[in-house]
C-alpha positions, 0 to 999 in steps of 0.5 A: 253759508250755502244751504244744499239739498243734501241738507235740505232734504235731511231737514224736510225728513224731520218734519212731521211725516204728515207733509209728505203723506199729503203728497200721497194721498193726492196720487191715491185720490187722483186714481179712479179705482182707489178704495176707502180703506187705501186713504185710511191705511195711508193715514193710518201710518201717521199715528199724530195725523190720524188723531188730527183727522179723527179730531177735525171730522167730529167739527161742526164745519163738516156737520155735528151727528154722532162723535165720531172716534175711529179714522174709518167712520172720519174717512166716510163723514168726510169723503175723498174731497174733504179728507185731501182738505182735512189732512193738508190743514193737519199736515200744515198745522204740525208744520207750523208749531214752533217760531221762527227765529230767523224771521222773527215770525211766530208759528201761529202767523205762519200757520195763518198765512198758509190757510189764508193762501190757501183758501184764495188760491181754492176760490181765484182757481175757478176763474182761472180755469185751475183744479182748486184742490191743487191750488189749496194744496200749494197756498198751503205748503208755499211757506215750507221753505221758510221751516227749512232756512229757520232749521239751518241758518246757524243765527242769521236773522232777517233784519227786516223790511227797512233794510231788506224790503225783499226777504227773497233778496236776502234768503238769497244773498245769506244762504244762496238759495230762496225759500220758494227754490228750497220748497220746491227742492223738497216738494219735488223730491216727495214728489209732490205734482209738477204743477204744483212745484212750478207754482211756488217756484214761480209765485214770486215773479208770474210773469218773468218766464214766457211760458204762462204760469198761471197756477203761480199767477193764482199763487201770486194773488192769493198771496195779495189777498191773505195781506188785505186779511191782515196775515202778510209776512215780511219782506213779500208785499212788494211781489204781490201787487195785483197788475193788469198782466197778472189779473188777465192770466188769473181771469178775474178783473179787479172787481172780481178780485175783491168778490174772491177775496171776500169768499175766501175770508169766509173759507178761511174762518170756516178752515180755521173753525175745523182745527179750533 
């Protein structure tokens, strides 16, 4: 059973609208001249989203002074930085809110996956020369094709890593596509950064163009370090192994590696902490 991108893309329209408000705000973040009132219009629009944003500003990550109870007053504790951080965890969380069936993969697993990878893809940016609130951003949505498949895969389910140790291999061999190419079918019609949509497509295999990926390179590691938290997914350890080439086009060494992985343990706790 093919899965095409009219269907794709009928089914990304279904999820929580907050996904593809993430991917704006970026472009309003990215302009000089964008005012506050611009990010609160564009939130406001979301009436599920900015109820997440008001709840997630009064956390103590971001400091306990008076409760606050208006997007506004959430928009200006936060700032532009912590607002693009705040909106990608809600938008991630209302992605993640029911099981997946195909994968036999409950949603509290993936919503774990997700802002693990994303809070090591934030930290390996830095070495890597990278822009750290891309990366965060692409750890976070890299699991969105999977949401996709689960909606249309009609009761196939993967059967596990003792018969198909590649989940890959076996979204393409069932549906004719992966779940990386049906995320950056997604991303790239919500028009979410190049960057970005390059990154997912090629985390799997870094190195397999010639043309270096090093955001896909800090996408594959990061994808490493969740697993030595605890928080792998099935049918993905074999892509994540942690080579000499892989490591050189991150700019980390091993060593380095471990040092990053122990910060973003710590930038995971304090993620999760803000939506608790």
């Amino acid at each position: 059973m093919p899965l095409n991108r009219e269907t794709i893309i009928t089914l990304g329209s279904k999820l929580a609208p907050s996904a593809a408000t993430f991917g704006r705000l970026r472009t309003l973040l990215q302009d000089p001249t964008t005012e506050m009132e611009s990010i609160v219009d564009l939130v406001r629009l979301d009436p599920a989203l900015s109820f997440h944003v008001i709840r997630m500003s009064n956390s103590v990550l971001f400091g306990l002074r008076e409760r606050n109870d208006s997007l506004e007053g959430a928009v200006g504790r936060l700032g532009f930085r912590e607002i693009y951080r705040v909106v990608g965890l809600a938008a991630t969380h209302q992605i993640c809110q029911r099981d997946l069936q195909t994968y036999q993969l409950r949603a509290s697993r993936l919503w774990e996956n997700s802002v693990a990878t994303a809070a090591a893809a934030e930290v390996l940016a830095l070495p890597a020369g990278s822009d750290a609130g891309l990366a965060y951003a692409t750890g976070l949505l890299r699991n969105l094709g999977r949401v996709i498949i689960d909606g249309a895969a009609g009761g196939h389910v993967y059967p596990g890593e003792a018969e198909w140790p590649s989940v890959a291999e076996w979204e393409k061999r069932t549906f004719g596509v992966t779940s990386a190419e049906v995320a950056v079918t997604l991303l790239s019609h919500w028009r979410f950064p190049t960057d970005l949509v390059d990154s997912i497509r090629g985390h799997f295999d870094p190195l397999a163009d010639a043309e270096s990926n090093v955001g896909a390179c800090v996408l594959n590691l990061s994808c490493g370090v969740a697993a030595r938290f605890g928080l792998d997914l099935p049918g993905e350890a074999g892509h994540w192994l942690p080579d000499t080439a892989k490591l050189t086009l991150a700019g980390v060494t091993e060593t380095d590696l471990e040092t990053c992985a122990e910060r973003a343990r710590a930038h995971y706790a304090a993620l999760c902490a803000s939506v608790s």
